[in-house]
N, C-alpha and C positions, 0 to 999 in steps of 0.2 A: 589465350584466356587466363587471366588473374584467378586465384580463389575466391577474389572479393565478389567480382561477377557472378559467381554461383552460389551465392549464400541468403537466406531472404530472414528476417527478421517476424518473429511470430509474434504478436501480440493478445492481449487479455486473455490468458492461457487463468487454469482453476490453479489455487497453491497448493493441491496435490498431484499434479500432474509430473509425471518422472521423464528422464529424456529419455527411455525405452518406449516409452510412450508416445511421446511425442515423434519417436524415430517410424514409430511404426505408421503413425497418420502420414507424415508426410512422405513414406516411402512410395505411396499410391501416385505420387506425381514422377519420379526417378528412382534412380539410386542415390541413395544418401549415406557420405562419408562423414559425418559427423553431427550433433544433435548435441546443442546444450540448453539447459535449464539456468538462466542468469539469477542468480545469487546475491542480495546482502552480504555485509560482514559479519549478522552475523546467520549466515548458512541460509539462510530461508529462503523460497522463491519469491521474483519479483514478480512474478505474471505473467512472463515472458521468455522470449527462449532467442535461440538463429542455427538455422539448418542451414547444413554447409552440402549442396549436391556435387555429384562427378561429373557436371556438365553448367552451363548456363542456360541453354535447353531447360533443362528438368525443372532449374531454378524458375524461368519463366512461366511452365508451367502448372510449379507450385503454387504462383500469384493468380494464375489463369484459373484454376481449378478449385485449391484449398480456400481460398477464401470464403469467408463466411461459412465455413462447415464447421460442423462441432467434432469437439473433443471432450469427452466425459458430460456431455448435455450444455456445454461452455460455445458457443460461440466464439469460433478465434479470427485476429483479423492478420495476411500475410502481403508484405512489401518487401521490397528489396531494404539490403543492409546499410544504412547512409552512413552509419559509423564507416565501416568496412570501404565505402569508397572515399572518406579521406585519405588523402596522397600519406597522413605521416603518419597512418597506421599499418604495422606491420606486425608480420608473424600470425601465429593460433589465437583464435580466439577466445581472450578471457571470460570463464565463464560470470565473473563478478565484476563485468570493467560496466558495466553503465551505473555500478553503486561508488563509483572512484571518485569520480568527480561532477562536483555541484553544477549544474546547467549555468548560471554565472552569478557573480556577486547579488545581481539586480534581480528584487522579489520581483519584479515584473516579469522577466524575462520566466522562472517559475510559476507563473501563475495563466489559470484560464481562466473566461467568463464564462457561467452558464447560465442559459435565457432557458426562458418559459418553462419553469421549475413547477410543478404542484404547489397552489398557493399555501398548501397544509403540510408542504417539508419543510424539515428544522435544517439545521448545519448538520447535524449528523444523520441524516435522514441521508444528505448530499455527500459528504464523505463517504457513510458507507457504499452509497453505489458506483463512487468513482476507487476507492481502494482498490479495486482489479489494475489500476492505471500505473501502482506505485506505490511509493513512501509519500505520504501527504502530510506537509507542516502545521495545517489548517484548513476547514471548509469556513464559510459564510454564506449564511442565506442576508441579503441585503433589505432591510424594514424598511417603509414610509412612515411619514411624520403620522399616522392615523395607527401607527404600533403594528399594520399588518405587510406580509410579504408582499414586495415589488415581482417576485417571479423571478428574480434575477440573482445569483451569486457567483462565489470566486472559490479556486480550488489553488490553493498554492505548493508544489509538489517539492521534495527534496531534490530530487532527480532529474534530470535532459529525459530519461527514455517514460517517467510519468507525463512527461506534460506532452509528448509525444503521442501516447497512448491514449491521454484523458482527450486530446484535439482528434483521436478516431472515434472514438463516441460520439460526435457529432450526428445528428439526425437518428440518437437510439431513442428507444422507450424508458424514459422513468416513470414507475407508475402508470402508465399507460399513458404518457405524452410523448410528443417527440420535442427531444429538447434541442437548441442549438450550442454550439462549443466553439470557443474562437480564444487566441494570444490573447492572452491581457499588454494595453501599452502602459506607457509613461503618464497617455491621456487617462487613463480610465481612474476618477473619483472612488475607490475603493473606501468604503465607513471602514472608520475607526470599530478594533474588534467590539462587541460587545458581551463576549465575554473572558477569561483569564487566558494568555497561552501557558501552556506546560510548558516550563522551562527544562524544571528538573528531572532528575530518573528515577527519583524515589516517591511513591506514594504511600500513604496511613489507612491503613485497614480496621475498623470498625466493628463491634460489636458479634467479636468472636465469641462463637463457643466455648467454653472454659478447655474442652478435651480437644480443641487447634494443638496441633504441634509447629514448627519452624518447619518439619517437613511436607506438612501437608499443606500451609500457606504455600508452599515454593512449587508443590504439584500443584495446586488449583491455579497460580497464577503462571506457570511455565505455556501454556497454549499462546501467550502474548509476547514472547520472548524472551531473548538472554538475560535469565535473572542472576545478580551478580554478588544478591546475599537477601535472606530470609530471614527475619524475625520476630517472634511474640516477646511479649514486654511480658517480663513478671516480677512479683514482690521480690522485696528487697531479701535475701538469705534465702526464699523460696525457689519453688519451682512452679508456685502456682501463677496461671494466667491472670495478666490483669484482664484479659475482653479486648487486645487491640496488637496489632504488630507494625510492620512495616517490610515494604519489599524493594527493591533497590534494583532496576532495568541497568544494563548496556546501554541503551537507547531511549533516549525523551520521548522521543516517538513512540515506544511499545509502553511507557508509562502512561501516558494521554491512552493509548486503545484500551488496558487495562481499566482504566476511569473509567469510559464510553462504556465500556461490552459486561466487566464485573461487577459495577456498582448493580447491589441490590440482587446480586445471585449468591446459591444454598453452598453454608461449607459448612458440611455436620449436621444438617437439616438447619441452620438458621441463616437468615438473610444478611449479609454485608454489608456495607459500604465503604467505600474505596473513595480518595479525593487526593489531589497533591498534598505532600508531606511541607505543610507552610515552614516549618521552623528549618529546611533543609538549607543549605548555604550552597 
């Protein structure tokens, strides 16, 4: 028996869930010699984990049993490790190797369709509930010529182990439907976005408090990710605020969630707004 054989792949795990944690759910199927929490670069969790058992037994009846049982009120879903049975993967397993490499050149091949959406979800209605799947470059809710929802959109994921993840969601509840989830082809007429993508990593923060500091910008927007410089704008020879800064992500991706989840929330008791930084290069 290989160790690949005994190793099963956890999916839509919560992003606080710890491999102590996770060691200890799926202890209830075997013994388990290893437990990881898959990783971003930068540090975060993906949603997702792979237990490694002392048997392919245990393994098996990890998938037989754990399935569909919760973890922290999360619903988790367990398969074997498909990474792990390609022939040219070898050695321990990285806990950050599904964040290594892009699923392939082709948006297609990143992207899923999802049907029979709540006529009344936006794009971020749909991202937010497929974000347990992954890193996601984009949602789309897809409009008819009559300006309202077809029921139908597209999730385009950074990652092989998102779109993985987001094609087990298939037959879940959004909103109290069950949606369907399938590969996007070559075939599939995807509209033109309608609205901006976030290229960059920096965004423009609005109507600051005068008493903002650079480090309280940098704590209010660190919940979004690796920020990689903070700051408020102020007069010339001063130290006083102009009412605005700017925050600079790792990650275009954690600048976009920033947009979505900050705009319009209190720092200092006053409300925000948050938009990409246009004049950035």
């Amino acid at each position: 028996m290989s160790a690949a054989d005994a190793r099963v792949y956890i999916g839509n795990l919560g992003w606080d869930v710890t491999s102590d944690e996770l060691r200890e759910h799926m202890s209830a199927a075997g013994t388990v010699v290893k437990a990881s929490i898959l990783q971003g670069n930068n540090g975060r969790s993906r949603g997702c984990g792979i237990v490694e058992f002392s048997s392919e037994a245990d393994a098996q009846n990890a998938k037989d049993t754990l399935n569909d049982t919760e973890i922290k009120g999360r619903k988790i879903f367990v398969r074997e490790d498909r990474e792990a049975a390609n022939p040219k993967s070898t050695g321990a397993v990285k806990a950050s190797r599904a964040e290594s490499t892009p699923a392939s050149s082709s948006s297609a091949s990143r992207t899923i369709i999802v049907s029979n959406i709540p006529v009344n979800a936006t794009w971020q209605d749909l991202k937010n509930f497929m974000r347990s799947a992954g890193a996601i470059i984009r949602a789309d809710v897809f409009m008819g010529e009559d300006g309202l929802s077809t029921g139908v959109g597209s999730v385009e994921f950074k990652f092989p182990d998102g779109v993985a993840n987001g094609l087990a969601l298939n037959g879940t509840l959004f909103s109290g439907i069950t949606i369907q989830v399938r590969l996007a082809t070559e075939d599939d007429k995807i509209p033109a976005p309608t609205r901006p993508v976030i290229r960059g990593r920096r965004v423009y923060v609005g109507q600051l408090a005068w008493s903002v500091a650079w480090q309280d910008l940098k704590d209010h927007f660190k919940p979004m990710g690796n920020i990689l410089r903070a700051d408020v704008a102020t007069e010339s020879g001063s130290r006083r605020s102009k009412g605005f800064g700017f925050v600079e992500f790792e990650e275009a991706a954690d600048a976009e969630r920033a947009i979505a989840e900050l705009n319009d929330s209190l720092l200092h008791g006053r409300k925000i707004f948050v938009r990409e930084d246009r004049e950035q290069k």
